[in-house]
TORKEFI-236674 format. One record per residue (C-alpha): residue in one letter; chain; y, x, z. Coordinates in nm, 4 decimals, m for minus. Each point is the difference from the previous one (the first is absolute). Last residue first. Example, Ala and Ser with C-alpha at 12.3 -4.5 7.8 and 13.67 -1.06 7.14 Angstrom:
<atoms>
+------+------+----------+----------+----------+
| lomi | dovo |       yy |       xx |       zz |
+------+------+----------+----------+----------+
|    s |    A |  m0.1060 |   1.3670 |   0.7140 |
|    a |    A |  m0.3440 |  m0.1370 |   0.0660 |
+------+------+----------+----------+----------+
</atoms>
This chain:
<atoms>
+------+------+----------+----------+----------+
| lomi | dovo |       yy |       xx |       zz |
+------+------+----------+----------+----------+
|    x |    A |   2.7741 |  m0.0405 |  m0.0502 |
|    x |    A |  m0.2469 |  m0.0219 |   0.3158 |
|    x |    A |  m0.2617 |  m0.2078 |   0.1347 |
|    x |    A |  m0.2411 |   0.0389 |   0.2996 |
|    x |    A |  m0.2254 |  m0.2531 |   0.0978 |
|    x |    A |  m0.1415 |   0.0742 |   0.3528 |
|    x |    A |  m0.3643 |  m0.1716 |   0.1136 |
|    x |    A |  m0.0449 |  m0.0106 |   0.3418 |
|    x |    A |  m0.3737 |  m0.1115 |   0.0962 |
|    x |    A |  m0.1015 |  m0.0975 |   0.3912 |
|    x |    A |  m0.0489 |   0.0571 |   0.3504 |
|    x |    A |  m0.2800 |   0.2566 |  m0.0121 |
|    x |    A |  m0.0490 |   0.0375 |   0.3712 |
|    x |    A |   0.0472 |   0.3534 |   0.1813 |
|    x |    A |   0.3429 |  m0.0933 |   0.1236 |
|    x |    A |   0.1256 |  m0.2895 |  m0.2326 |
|    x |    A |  m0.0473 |   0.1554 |  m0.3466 |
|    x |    A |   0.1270 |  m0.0568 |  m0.3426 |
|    x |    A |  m0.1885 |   0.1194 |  m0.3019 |
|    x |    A |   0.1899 |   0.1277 |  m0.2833 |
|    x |    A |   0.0600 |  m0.0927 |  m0.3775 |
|    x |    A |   0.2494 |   0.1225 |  m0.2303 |
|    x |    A |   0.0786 |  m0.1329 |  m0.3332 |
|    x |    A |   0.2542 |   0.1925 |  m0.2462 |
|    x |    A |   0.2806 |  m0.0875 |  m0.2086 |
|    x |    A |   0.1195 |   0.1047 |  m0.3051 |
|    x |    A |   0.3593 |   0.0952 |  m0.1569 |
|    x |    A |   0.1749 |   0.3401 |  m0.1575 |
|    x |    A |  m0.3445 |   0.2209 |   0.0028 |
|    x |    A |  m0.1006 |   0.2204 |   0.2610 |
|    x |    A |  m0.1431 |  m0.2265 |   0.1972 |
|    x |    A |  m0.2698 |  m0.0759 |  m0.1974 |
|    x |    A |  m0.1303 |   0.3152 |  m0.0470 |
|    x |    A |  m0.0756 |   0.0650 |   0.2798 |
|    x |    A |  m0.1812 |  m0.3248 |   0.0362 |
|    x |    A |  m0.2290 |   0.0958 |  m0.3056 |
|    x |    A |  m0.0279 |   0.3249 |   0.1541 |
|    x |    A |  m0.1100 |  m0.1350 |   0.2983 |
|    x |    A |  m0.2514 |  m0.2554 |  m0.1768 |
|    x |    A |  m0.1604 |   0.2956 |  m0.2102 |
|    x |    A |  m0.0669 |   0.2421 |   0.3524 |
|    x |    A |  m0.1514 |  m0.2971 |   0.1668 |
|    x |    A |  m0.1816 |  m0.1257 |  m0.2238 |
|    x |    A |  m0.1693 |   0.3027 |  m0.0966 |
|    x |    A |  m0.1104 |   0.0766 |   0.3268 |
|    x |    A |  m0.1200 |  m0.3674 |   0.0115 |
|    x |    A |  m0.2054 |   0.0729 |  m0.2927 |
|    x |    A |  m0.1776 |   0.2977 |   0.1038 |
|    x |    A |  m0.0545 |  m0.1511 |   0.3345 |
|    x |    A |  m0.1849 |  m0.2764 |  m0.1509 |
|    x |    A |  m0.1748 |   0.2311 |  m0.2667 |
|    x |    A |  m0.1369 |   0.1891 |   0.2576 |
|    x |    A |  m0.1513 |  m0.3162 |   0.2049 |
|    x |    A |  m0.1482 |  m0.0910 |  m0.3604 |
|    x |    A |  m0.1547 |   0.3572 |  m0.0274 |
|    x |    A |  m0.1323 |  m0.0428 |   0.3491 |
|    x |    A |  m0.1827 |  m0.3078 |  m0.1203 |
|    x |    A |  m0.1059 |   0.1271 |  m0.2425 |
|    x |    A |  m0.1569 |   0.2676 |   0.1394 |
|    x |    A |  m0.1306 |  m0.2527 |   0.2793 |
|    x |    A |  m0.1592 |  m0.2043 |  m0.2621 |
|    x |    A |  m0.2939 |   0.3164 |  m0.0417 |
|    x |    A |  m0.1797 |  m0.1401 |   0.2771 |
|    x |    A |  m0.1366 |  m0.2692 |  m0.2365 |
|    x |    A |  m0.0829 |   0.2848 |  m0.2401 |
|    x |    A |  m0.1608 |   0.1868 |   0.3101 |
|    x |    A |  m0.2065 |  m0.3116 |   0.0834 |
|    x |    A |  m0.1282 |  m0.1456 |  m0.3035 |
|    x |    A |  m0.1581 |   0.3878 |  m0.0891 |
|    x |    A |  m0.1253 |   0.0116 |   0.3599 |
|    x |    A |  m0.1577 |  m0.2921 |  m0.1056 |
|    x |    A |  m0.1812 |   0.0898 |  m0.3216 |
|    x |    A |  m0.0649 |   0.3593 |   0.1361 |
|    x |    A |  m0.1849 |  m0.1696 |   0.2793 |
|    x |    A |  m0.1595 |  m0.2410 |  m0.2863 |
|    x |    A |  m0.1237 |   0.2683 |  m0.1955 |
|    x |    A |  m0.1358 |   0.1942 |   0.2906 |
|    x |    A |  m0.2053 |  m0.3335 |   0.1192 |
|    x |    A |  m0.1061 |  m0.0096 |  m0.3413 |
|    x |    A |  m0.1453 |   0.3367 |   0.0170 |
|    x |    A |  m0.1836 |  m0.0767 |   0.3050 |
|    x |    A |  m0.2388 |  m0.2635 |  m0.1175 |
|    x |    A |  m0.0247 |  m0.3802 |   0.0849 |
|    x |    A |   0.2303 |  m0.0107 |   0.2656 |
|    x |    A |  m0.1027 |  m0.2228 |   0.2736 |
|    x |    A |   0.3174 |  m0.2042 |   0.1400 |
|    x |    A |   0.0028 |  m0.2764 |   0.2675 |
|    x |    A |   0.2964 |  m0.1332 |   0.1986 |
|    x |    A |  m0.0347 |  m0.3219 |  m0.0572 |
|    x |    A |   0.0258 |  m0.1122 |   0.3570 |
|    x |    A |  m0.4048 |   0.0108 |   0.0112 |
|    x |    A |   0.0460 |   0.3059 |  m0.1159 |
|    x |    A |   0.1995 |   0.1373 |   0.3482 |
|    x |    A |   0.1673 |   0.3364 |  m0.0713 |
|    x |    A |   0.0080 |   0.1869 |   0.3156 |
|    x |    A |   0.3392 |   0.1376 |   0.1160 |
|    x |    A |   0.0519 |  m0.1149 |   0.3448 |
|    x |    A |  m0.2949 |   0.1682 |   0.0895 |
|    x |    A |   0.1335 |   0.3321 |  m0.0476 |
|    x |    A |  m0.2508 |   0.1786 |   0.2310 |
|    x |    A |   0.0097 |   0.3098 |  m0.2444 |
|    x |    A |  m0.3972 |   0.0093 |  m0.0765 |
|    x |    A |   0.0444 |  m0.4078 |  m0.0439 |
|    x |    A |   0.2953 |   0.0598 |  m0.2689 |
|    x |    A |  m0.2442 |   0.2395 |  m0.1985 |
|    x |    A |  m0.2918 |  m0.2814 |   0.0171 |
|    x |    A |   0.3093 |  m0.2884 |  m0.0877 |
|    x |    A |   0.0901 |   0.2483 |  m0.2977 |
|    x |    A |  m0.3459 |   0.0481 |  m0.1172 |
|    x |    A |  m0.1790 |  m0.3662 |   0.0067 |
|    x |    A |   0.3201 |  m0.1263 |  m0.1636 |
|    x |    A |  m0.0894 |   0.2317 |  m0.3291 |
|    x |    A |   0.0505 |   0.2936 |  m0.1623 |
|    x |    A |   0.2919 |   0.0975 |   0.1630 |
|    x |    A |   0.3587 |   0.1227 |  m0.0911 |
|    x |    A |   0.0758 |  m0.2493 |  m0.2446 |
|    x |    A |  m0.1023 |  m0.2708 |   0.1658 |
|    x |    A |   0.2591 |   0.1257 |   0.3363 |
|    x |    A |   0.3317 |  m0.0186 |  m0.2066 |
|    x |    A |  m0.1004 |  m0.3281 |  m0.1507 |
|    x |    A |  m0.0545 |  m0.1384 |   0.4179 |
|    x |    A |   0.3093 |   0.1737 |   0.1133 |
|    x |    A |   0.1864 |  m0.2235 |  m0.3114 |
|    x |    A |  m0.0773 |  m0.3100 |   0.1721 |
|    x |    A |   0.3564 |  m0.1462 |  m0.0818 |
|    x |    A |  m0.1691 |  m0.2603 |  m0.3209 |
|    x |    A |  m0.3948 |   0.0025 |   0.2184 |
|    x |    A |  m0.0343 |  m0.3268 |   0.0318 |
|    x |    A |  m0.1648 |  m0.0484 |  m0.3556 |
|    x |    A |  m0.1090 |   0.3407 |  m0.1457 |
|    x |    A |  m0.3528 |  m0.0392 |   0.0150 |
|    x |    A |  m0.2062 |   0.3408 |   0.0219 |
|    x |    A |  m0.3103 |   0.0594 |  m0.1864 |
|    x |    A |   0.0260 |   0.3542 |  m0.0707 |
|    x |    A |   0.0085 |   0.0381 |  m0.3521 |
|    x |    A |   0.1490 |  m0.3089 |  m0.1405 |
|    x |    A |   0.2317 |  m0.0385 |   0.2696 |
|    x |    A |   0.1097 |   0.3455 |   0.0156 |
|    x |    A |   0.0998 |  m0.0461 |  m0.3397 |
|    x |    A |   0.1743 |  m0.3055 |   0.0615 |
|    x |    A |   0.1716 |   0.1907 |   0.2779 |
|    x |    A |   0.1002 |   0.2781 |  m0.2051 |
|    x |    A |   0.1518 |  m0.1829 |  m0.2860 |
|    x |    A |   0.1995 |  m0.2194 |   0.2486 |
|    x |    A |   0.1566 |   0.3440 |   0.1188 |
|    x |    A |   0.0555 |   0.1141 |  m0.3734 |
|    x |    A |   0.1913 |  m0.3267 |  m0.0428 |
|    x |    A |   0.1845 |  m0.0323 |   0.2849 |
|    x |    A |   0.0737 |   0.3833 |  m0.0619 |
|    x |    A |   0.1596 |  m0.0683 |  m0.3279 |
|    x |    A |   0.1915 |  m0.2903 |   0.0838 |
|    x |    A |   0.1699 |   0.1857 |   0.3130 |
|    x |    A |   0.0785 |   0.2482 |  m0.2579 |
|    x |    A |   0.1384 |  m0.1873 |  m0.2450 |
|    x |    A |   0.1761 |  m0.1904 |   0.2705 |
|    x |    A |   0.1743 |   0.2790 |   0.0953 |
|    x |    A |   0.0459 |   0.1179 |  m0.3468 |
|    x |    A |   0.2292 |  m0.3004 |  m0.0871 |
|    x |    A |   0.1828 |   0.0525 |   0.3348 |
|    x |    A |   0.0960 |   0.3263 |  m0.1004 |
|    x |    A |   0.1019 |  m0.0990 |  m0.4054 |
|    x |    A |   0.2056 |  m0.2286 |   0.1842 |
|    x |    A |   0.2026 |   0.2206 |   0.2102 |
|    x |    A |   0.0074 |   0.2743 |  m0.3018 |
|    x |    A |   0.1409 |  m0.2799 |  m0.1948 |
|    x |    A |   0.2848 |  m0.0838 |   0.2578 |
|    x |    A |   0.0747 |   0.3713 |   0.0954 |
|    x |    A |   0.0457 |   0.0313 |  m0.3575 |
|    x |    A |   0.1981 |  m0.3003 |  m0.0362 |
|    x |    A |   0.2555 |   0.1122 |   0.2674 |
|    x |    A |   0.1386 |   0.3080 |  m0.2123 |
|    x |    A |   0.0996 |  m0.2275 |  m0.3325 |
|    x |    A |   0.0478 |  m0.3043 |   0.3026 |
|    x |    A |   0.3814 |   0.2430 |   0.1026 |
|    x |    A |   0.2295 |  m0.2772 |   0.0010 |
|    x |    A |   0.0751 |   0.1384 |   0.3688 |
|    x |    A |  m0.1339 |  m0.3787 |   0.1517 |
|    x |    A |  m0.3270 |   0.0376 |  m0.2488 |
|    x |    A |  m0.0480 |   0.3442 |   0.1040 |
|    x |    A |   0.0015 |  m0.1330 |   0.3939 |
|    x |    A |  m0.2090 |  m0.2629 |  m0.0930 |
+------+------+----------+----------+----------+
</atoms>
């Protein structure tokens, strides 16, 4: 807004495009990773018997199929550690029996695959933040120049606003319109 205000929208559209083209590969990744994710689980379904209903925010439980063969194994290895709390239950649906070991590698890499391009959002989301601070900078410095100049010509006026306080209370808005000839 600020290079819109300083008639300045040749510099502001960048920021503008850049901002969208962001957001557009935000949701290209989180598409992307949905879809290698689901990819994974189907596969794991097909191979080691699971069911996927119930289990949408149960992502411990995909984590721990790919790292053992089968239920039998990780509650046996959570037994020897006394972490009881742990135990997958199959009557709860929480069965899996890979068929061989070299699709339980595929679908690890499938999943860790989902995961680190789902994890890869952040990037872009720290290259939106950027682009928010890049643009305000340049807001700034465009919409006091603008102003500068302004007032150096024969007639204008100029629109202040300030916040009025009553002790440590925000009391209201003063605007000041200043005009001169």
């Amino acid at each position: 807004m600020g290079q819109l205000y300083s008639d300045r929208f040749d510099v502001g559209k960048y920021f503008m495009i850049s901002e969208a083209s962001l957001w557009l590969g935000y949701a290209a990744f989180t598409i992307y990773g949905n879809w290698l994710l689901d990819d994974a689980y189907n596969y794991a379904a097909l191979h080691a018997g699971i069911t996927n209903e119930g289990k949408e925010r149960d992502d411990k439980f995909y984590v721990d199929i790919g790292n053992y063969e089968n239920y039998e194994q990780f509650n046996n290895e959570q037994l020897i550690f006394g972490q009881y709390e742990n135990l997958y239950d199959p009557a709860n649906g929480y069965y899996f029996y890979w068929d061989k070991t070299e699709n339980r590698r595929k679908y690890r890499e499938d999943k860790l695959a989902g995961d680190r391009t789902k994890n890869d959002r952040l990037f872009v989301v720290g290259a939106i933040l950027v682009n928010h601070i890049v643009s305000a900078i340049s807001a700034i410095v465009l919409t006091n120049n603008y102003n500068n100049e302004l007032g150096k010509g024969s007639g204008g006026f100029v629109l202040n606003a300030d916040v009025v306080r009553l002790g440590n209370r925000v009391d209201g808005v003063k605007l000041k319109l200043t005009k001169w000839f």
